[in-house]
N, C-alpha and C positions, 0 to 999 in steps of 0.2 A: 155336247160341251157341258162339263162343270159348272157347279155355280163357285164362284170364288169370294172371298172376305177382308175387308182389311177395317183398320181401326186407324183412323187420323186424329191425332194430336192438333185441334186449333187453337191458335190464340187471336183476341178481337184485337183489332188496330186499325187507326184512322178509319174507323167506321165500318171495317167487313171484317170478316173470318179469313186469318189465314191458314195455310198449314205448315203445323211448325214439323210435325214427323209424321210417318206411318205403318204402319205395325202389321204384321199377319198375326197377331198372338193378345188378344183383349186382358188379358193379363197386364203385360208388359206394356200396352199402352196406358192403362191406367196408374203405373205403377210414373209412366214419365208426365202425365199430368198430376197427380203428385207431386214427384217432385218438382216440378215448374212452380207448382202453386207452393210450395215450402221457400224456393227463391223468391218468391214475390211479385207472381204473373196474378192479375185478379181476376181477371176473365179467360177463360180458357172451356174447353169443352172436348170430350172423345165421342167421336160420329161412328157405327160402323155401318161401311158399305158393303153391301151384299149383291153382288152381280152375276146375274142370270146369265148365260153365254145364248141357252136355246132359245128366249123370247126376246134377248135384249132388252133387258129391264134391270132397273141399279135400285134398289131398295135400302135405303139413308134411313137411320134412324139414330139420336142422339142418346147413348149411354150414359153419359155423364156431363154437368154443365156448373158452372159455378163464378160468381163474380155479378156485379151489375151494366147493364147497359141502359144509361143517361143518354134520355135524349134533348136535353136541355132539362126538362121538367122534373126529372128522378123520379118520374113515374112508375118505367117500367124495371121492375127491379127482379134478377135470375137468382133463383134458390140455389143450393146443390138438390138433386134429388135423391130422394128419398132411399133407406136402408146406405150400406158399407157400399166401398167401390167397388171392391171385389164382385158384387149381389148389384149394383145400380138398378133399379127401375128404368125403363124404358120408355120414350116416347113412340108414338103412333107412328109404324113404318108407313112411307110414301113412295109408292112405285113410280118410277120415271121413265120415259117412252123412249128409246132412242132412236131419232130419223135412220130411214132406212139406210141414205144415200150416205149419211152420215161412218158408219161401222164401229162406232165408239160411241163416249159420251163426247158431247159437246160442252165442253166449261173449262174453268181453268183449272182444270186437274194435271195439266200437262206440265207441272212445274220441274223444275231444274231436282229436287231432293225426290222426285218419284221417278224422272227417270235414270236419274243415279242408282237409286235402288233395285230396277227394274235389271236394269244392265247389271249391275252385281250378281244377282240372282241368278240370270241368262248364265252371264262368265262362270259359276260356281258351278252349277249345272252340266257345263259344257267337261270344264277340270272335274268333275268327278264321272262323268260318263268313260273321260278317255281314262282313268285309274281302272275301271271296273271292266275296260276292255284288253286293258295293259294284264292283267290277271288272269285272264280265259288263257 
């Protein structure tokens, strides 16, 4: 199996990360944190996830980050980092195990916009297999 890729659009609320889109193309995700942060989102970030199908392993690492997270004290305060978006600096990828029993990840990736996406894909997939047999 593949290793596969995506790029999540998060914005912070009520205290966690959520996902607002998701992207196969690190471009165009950055190009929609952008623009979210031109409407006036102030915390926001693009994660890409990198997953392993042969070991089962999802490797997260944060491409871009921008905004503050107040924990009362305004302590702890997010830079954007460093160089163009296009070019982001990366944080330190973190490998994740995934239970055997399990066959996926376990978290809440399971949202309603990814498996809308997911099923688009499949459907698209499906519509151009039967064009390219409709031809033979």
């Amino acid at each position: 199996m593949t290793a596969q890729t995506a790029f999540e659009v998060q914005c912070f609320k009520g205290g966690r990360w959520e996902i607002r889109s998701i992207f196969d193309d690190r471009h165009t995700a950055l190009a929609e944190a952008d623009r979210l942060e031109r409407r006036g989102i102030k915390r926001l970030r693009v994660v890409q996830e990198r997953m392993d199908g042969d070991c089962e392993l999802v490797h997260s690492r944060t491409i871009y980050q921008t905004g503050t997270l107040d924990d009362g004290d305004g302590s702890s305060k997010v830079k954007k980092l460093k160089g163009t978006k296009a070019h982001a600096a990366s944080s330190e990828e973190t490998p994740v195990q995934i239970p055997q029993q399990a066959g996926r990840r376990a978290t809440d990736k399971d949202s309603l916009p990814r498996i809308l996406v997911t099923a688009a894909l499949l459907v698209a997939a499906g519509v151009g297999a039967l064009f390219a047999l409709r031809s033979i």
